[in-house]
C-alpha positions in Angstrom: -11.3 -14.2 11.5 -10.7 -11.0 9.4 -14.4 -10.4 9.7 -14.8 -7.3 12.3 -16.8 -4.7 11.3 -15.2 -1.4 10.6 -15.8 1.7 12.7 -15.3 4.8 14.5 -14.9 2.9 17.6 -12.8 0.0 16.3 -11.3 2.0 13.0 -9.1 0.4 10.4 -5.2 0.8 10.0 -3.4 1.0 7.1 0.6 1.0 6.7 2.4 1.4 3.6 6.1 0.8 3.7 7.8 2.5 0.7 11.2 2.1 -1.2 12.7 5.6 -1.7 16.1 4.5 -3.0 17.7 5.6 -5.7 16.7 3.1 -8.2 13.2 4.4 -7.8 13.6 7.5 -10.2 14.3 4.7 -12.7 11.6 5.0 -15.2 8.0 2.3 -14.4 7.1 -0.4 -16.2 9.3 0.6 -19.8 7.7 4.1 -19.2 9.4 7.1 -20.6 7.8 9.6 -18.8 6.7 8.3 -15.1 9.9 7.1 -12.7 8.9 4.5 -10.2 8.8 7.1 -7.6 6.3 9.2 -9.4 4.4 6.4 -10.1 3.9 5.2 -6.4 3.5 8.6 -5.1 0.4 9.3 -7.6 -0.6 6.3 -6.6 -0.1 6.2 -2.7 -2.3 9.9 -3.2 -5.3 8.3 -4.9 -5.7 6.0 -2.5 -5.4 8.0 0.4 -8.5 10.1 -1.5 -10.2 7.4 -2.5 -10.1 6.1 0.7 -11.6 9.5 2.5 -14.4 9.2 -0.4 -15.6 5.9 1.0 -15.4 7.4 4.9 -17.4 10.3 3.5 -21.2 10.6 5.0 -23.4 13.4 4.8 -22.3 14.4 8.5 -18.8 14.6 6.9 -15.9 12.4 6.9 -15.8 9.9 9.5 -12.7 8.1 11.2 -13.0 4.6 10.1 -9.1 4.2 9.7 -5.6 5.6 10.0 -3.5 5.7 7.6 1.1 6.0 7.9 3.4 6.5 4.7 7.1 5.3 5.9 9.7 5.9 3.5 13.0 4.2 4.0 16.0 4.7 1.9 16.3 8.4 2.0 19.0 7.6 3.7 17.2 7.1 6.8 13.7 4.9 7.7 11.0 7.9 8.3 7.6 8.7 8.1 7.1 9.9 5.1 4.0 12.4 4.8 4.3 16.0 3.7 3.3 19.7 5.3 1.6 19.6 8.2 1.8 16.0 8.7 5.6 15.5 8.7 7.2 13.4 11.3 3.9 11.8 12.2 3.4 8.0 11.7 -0.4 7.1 11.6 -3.1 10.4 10.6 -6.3 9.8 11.3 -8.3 9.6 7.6 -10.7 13.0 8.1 -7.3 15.1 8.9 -6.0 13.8 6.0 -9.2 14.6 4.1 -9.5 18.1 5.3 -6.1 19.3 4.7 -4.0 17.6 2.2 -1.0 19.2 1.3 -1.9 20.7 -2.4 -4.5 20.3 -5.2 -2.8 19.4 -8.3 -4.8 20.2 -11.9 -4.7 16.9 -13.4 -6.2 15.5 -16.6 -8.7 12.7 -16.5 -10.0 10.8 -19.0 -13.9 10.8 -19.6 -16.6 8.6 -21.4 -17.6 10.8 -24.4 -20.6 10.4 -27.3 -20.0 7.4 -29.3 -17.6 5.7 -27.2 -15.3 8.2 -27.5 -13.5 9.4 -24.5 -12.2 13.4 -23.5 -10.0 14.8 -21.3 -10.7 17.4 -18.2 -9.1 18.6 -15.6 -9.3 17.2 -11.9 -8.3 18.0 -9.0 -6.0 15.9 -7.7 -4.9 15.8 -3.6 -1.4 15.5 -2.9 -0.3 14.2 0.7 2.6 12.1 -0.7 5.8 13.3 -2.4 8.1 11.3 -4.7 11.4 10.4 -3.5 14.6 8.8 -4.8 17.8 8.4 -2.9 20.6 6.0 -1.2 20.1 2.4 -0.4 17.3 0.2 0.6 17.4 -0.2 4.7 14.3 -2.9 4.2 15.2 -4.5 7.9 15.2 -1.1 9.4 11.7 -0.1 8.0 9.9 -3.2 8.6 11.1 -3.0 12.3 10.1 0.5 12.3 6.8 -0.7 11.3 6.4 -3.3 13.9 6.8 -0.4 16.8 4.6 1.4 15.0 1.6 -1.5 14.8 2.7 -2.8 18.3 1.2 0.1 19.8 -2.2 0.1 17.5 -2.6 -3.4 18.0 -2.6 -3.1 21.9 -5.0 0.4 21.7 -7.3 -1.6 19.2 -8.1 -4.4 20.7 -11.0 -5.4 18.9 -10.4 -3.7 15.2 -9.9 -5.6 11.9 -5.9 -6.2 11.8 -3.8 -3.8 10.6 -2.6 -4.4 6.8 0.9 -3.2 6.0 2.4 -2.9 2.3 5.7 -2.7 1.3 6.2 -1.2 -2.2 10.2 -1.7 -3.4 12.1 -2.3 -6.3 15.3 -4.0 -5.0 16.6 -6.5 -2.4 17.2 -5.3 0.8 20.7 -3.8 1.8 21.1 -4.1 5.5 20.0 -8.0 5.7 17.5 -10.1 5.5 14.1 -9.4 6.0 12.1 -12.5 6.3 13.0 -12.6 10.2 11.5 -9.2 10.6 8.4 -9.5 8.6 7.7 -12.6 10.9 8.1 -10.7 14.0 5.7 -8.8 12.0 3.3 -10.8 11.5 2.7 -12.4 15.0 1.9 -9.5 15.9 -2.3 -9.2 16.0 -6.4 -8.0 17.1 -8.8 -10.6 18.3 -9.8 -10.6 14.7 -6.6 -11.9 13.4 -2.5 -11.3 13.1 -1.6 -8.3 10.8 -1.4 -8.6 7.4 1.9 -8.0 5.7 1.7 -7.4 1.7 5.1 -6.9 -0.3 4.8 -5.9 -4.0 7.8 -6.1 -6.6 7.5 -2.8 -9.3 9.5 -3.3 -12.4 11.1 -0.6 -15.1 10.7 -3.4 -17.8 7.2 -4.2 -19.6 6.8 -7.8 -18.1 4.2 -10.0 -17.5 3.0 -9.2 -13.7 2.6 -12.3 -11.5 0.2 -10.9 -8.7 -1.4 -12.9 -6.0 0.3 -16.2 -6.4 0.1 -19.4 -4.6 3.5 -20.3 -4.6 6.8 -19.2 -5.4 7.9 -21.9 -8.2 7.7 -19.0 -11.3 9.5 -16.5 -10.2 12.9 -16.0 -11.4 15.3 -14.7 -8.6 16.1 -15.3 -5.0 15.1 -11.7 -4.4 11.3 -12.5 -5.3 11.1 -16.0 -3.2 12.2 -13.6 -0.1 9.4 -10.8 -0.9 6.8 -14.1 -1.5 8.0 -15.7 1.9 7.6 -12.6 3.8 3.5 -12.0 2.4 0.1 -12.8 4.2 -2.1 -15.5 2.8 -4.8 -13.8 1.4 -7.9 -13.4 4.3 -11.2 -14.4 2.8 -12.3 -11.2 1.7 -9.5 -10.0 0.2 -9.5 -13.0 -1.9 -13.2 -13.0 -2.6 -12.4 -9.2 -3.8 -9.1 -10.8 -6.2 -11.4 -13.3 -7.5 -14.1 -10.4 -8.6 -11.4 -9.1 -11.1 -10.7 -11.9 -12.5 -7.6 -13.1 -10.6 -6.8 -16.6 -9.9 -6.4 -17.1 -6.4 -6.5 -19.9 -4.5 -6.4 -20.9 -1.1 -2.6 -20.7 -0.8 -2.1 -17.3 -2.5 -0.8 -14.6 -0.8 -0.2 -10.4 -1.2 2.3 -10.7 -2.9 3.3 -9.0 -6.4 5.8 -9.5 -8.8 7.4 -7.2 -11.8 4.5 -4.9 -11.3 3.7 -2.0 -13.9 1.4 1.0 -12.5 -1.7 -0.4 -13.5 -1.1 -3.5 -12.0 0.4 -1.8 -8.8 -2.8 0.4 -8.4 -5.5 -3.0 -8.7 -3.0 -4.9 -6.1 -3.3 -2.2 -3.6 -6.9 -1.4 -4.4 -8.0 -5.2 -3.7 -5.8 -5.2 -0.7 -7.7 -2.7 1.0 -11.4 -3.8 0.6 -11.8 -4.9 4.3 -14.6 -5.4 6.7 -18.2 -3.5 6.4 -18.2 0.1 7.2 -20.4 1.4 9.9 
């Protein structure tokens, strides 16, 4: 299971679930200058580019998955892409390629002579805008997401299952969501059930705990809910953990804890090294 090839025929899904409350434009990780909102739309945005880099071929880009931003706390649970994408849940990954929103001028650092590094400018693509507002309707949006990967899941048949990723910084304020992310979870391909990945971010500089195989060190009853409701780790997202040094084990799941931004951008990187591109 959670071995199917990835294609234009049996493409990929991706579905990230993000907290747009009002704690988020509380600064990240002890940062001064990035909120948490910032932070995960910068980071949602690289993704998404780095994602149409690897779908790139020299006939162009090809659609080998689709990819839905829905924001939930703003007041309402929503799909949460920009521009010409607005109100739409899943965009196919060459649309988003060929028209992103903007290109930002960014700066980037570079290896330099002597192991020095420099800065230049980039271009960055922006499909994703940072939002902060209202509560945290975590029930609402995981249902939403379930509708949403209900209907993929029964026109993709045969596809690698669908990973969704929720990205919050607070407990949930219309219930509790473990019953939800269950329903969730049953839902599946003929390559496995989806895979349902909750990550923690934290405005404190603390040790992360990412990828763990149980829920005995974190601190609050808010983290044992987020670790309940996450996927054990498939095989090659574990092998992909295990390549940068995390130790995972068979009983670790997707699951993050007091997250900074660098931490944030490694868990969702490994979580979406699936299945071999053709």
């Amino acid at each position: 299971m959670y071995d199917a090839e990835i294609s234009r025929s049996n493409p990929g899904c991706f579905l990230f679930l993000i907290d747009q409350s009002g704690s988020m434009s509380d600064p990240f990780g002890g940062s001064e200058t990035v909120s948490k909102s910032q932070g995960v739309a910068d980071t949602i945005n690289k993704l998404i580019a780095n994602l149409v880099l690897k779908c790139t071929k020299d006939d162009g880009i090809r659609d080998y998955f689709e990819i839905g931003v829905i924001g939930y706390g703003n007041p309402e649970v929503a799909p949460a892409f920009s521009g010409s994408f607005a109100g739409q849940e899943l965009i196919k990954v060459e649309a988003l390629g060929n028209h992103p929103l903007r290109l930002e001028e960014r700066m980037q650092q570079f290896p330099g002579e002597g192991g020095a590094t420099v800065e230049k400018p980039v271009k960055f693509p922006i499909w994703f805008e940072p939002v902060a507002n209202s509560a945290t309707p975590m029930c609402k949006a995981i249902s939403y997401a379930k509708a949403i990967l209900e209907r993929w899941v029964s026109e993709h048949p045969n596809s690698f299952p669908p990973i969704a990723i929720n990205i919050t910084d607070g407990d949930s304020t219309d219930g509790n969501p473990i019953p939800y992310a269950m329903d969730l979870y049953r839902l599946g391909t003929n390559n496995g059930n989806v895979l349902f990945f909750n990550i923690h971010i934290s405005s404190q500089k603390a040790v992360p705990i990412l990828y763990p195989g149980s829920d005995a060190a974190l601190p609050d009853q808010f983290g044992k809910s987020l670790f309940e409701m996450s996927s054990l780790l498939p095989e090659s997202i574990m092998q992909a953990a295990q390549k940068e040094g995390y130790d995972v084990m068979a009983d670790s799941r997707g699951f993050g804890f007091n997250a900074d931004l660098v931490s944030l951008i490694k868990f969702i990187d490994i979580g979406t090294r699936v299945g071999n591109l053709r």
